[in-house]
N, C-alpha and C positions, 0 to 999 in steps of 0.2 A: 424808720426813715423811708424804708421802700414803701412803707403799707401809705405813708402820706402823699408820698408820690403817684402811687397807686389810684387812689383816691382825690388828687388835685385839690388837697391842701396844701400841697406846696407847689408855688409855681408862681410866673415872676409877677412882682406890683407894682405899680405907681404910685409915687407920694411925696406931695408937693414937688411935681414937673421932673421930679428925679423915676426912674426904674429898676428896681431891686431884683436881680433875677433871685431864683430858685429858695423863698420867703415862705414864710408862713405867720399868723395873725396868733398871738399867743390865746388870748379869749377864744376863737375857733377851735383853736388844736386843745384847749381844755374841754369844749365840749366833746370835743371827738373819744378824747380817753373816758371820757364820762359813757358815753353813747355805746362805748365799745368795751365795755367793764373791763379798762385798764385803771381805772381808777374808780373807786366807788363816791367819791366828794369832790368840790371843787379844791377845798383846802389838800387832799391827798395830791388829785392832778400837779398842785401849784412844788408842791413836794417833788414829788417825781422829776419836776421839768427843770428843778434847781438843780439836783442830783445832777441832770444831763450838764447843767451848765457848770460844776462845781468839777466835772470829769471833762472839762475844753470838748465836749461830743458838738452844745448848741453856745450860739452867743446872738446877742442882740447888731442886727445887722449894721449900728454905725459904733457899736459899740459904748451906747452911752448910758447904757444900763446894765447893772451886775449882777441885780437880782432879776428872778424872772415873774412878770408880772401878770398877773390876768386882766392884763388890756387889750387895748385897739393898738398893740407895739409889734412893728415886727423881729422876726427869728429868725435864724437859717442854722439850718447844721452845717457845722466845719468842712464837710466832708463835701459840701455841695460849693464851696466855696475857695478850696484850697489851704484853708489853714487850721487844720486836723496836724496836731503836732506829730509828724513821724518819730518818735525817741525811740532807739535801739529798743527798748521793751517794747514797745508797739509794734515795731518792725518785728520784733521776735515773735510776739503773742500773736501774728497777722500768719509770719511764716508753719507754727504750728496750728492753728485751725486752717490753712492750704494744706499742710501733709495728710492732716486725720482726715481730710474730706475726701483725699484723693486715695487715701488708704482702706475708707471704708466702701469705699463705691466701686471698687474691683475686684475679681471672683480671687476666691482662694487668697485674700489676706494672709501678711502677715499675723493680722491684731486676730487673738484668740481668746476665748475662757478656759484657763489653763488654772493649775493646782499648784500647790506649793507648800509642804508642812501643813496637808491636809484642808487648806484654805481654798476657795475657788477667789482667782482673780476674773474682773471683766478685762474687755479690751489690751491682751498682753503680750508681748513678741519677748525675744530675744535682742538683747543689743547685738551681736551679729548679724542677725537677720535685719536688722534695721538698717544697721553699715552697707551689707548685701542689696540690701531694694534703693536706698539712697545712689549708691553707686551706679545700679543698673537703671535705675527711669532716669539717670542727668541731672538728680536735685543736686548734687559737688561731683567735683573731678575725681576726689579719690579719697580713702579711705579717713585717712587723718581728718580732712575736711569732715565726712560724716561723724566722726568721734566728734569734735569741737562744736557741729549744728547741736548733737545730741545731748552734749554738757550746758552747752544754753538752752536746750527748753528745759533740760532738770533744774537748772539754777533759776529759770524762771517759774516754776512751779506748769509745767505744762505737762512732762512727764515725772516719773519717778520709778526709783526700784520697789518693787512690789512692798517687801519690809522698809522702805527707805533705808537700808546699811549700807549702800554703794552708792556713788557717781556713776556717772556713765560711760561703761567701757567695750571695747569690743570685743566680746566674749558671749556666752553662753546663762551672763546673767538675768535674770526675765524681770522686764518692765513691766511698766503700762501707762496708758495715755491717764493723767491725772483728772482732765476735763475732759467731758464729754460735750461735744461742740453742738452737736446734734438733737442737743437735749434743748426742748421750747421752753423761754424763761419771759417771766411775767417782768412789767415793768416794776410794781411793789414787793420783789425781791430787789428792789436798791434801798428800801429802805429798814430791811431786818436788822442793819446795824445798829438801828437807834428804837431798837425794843425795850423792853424796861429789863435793868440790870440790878442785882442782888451787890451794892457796893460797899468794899470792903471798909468799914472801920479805922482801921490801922492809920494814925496819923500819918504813916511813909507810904501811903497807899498810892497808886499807880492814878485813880482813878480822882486824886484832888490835888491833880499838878496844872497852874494853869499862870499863865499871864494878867492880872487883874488891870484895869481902867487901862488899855489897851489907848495906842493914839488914834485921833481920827480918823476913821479912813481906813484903818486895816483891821478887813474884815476877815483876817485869819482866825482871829481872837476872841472869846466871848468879853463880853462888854456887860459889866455888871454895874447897878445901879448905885449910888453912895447913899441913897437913901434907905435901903432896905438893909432889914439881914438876911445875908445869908450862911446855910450851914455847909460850910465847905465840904467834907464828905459826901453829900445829897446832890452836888453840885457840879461837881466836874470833874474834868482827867485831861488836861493839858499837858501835853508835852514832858518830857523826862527830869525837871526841878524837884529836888523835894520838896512836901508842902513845909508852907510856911514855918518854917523852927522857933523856938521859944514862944508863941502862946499857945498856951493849952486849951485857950476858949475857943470852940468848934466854931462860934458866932463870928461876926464882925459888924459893929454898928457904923464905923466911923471909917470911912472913906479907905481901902486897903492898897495895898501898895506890892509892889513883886521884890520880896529877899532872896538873894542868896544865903544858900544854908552856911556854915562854919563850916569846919572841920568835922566835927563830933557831928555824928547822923545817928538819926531815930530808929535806924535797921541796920547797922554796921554788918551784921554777919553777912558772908557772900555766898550764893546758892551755889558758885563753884566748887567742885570735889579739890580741888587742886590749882593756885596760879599757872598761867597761861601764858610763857610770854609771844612777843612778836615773830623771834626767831622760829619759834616753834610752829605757830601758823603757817608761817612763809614757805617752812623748810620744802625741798623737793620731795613728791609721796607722800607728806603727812596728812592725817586720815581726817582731814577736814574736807569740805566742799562749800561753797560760795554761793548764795543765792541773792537774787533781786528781790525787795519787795516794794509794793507801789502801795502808800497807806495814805489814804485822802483822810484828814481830820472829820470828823463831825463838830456839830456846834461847842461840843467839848473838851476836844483834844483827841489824842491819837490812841491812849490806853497803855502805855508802857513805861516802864523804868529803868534807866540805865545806869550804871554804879564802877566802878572801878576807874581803871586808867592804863591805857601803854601795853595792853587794851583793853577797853573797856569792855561790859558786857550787859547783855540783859538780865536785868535783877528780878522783874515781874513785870505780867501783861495781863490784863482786865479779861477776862476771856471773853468776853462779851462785845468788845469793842474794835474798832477800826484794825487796829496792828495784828489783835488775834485775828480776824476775818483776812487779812493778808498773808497769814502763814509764821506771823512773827512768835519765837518761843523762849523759854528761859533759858542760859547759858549759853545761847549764840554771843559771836564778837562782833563788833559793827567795825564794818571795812570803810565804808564810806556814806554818806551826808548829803545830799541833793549834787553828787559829783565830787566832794571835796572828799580826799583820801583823810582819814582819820584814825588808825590805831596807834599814833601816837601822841593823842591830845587825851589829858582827862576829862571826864565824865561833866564836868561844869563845861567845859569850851565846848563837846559835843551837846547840853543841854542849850547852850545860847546858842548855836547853826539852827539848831531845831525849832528854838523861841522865836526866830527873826527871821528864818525861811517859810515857804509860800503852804499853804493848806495842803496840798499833795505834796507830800515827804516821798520821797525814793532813795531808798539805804540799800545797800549792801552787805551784806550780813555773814558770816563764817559758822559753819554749823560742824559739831563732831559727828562722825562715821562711827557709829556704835558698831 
């Protein structure tokens, strides 16, 4: 966005007697990534630019277009416009690339390459020392406050305990910054997720769960033709439904439809050591810890399965796709649903929020403290 700026392809236009400020001409800015081996095709560029839009970063300036076109149409980023969603993770993920920046650009840092069980860590402090420097530059008023900033960027995947076995406390346990904010990232690392995947087989596979003949219009959903076959396995990974129970034909010639499973499931055994209930999640001290993750679907679905009830839990994740790329793993509990609290619905009521909510899922998720 700045390099456009930079370069005054973005800047305000006229069209039809109206003035757009702070715009950009999509056709142009395809050349530009062209010209600037941000994109090697027009078709990659057109990729990329959806990506931005599929992430609310860009939208079409009257809004009346969803896809992003390589025309004579204009664009503007959110950000030049005021409607860049602030959501608590954003606000989070903003306030941790401000501490790292400001942490690494002053002498005699906290963040070190420090050891641990013979391991070199990069970028690692101390949670006290973190509490210590929050308190002393004015980033909170006081101690408690740095505990609770420090528990949301772990939950957010910003930092972490070096082995990941702790949350974050004020002690003498050693972190480290998860991302490196510093690090120069290509526009086509947005779209490693949709590299080609080795998919599993297994009719309860994660990666052939999907909403078929989707209604008009909602383009969360892949839309699949009534004319063709397709071979479900080869095909997709929509959202947490088992696939389709009782036929055993991989095909479909005749127009398909979305089941709910029975009772009886194709993988009934559960990857959990032991049931889980809610009390024991909730309790005070218990050795779980709570993470956000933000999993934008691909044209496929999101990659994961969720199984049980009361609470539910992660059965399997595609490692290849969206949820894996978020941090999602097997035997986490799902807290919550695009905001809706959930550990006590079963596994069908959290797969329909999932089925009927918007392309970018945001869960909540409970993970065990090994």
């Amino acid at each position: 966005r700045l390099r456009l700026h930079d370069g005054k392809l973005i800047k305000d236009r006229r069209f039809h007697l109206r003035t757009y400020p702070n715009c950009f001409v999509a056709k142009e800015l395809t050349d530009w990534l062209i010209d600037h081996k941000e994109a090697p095709d027009r078709e990659t560029g057109i990729r990329l630019m959806q990506k931005l839009m599929d992430h609310y970063i860009i939208h079409h300036v009257c809004d009346e277009h969803s896809d992003y076109k390589d025309a004579k149409l204009l664009y503007r980023f959110r950000k030049d416009d005021g409607t860049f969603p602030l959501s608590k993770d954003v606000k989070v993920f903003m306030r941790g690339q401000s501490l790292y920046e400001k942490l690494v650009s002053v002498e005699e840092s906290i963040l070190k390459v420090r050891e641990e069980n013979s391991v070199k860590y990069q970028r690692t402090f101390l949670g006290c020392e973190m509490v210590d420097w929050l308190v002393q530059e004015g980033e909170v008023e006081n101690r408690q406050e740095a505990v609770e900033l420090g528990q949301a960027l772990l939950e957010h995947g910003i930092i972490q305990h070096v082995s990941n076995r702790h949350h974050f406390f004020d002690s003498d346990i050693l972190y480290q910054f998860w991302i490196n904010f510093r690090r120069r990232r290509r526009l086509t690392e947005l779209l490693n997720e949709n590299s080609s995947r080795a998919l599993s087989e297994s009719p309860d596979s994660p990666f052939c769960l999907r909403k078929l003949n989707p209604d008009p219009g909602n383009t969360s959903f892949l839309s699949v033709q009534t004319n063709k076959e397709i071979k479900i396995v080869s095909a997709v990974r929509r959202s947490s439904i088992t696939s389709l129970s009782g036929n055993s034909n991989p095909y479909f010639s005749a127009a398909p439809t979305l089941v709910f499973p029975p009772v009886a499931e194709c993988n009934p055994k559960s990857v959990l050591k032991r049931p889980v209930t809610n009390e024991e999640l909730l309790s005070p001290g218990a050795p779980y810890v709570k993470k956000t993750l933000t999993i934008v679907g691909d044209a496929v679905g999101w990659g994961f399965v969720v199984r049980g009830g009361r609470p539910c839990h992660i059965q399997a994740v595609d490692p290849g796709g969206p949820a894996a790329a978020a941090g999602m793993k097997v035997c986490q509990f799902v807290f919550s649903v695009n905001g809706v609290y959930v550990l006590h619905l079963d596994y069908q009521t959290i797969s329909s929020l999932i089925m009927t909510g918007p392309r970018t899922l945001m869960m909540e998720v409970m993970e065990a403290i090994e």
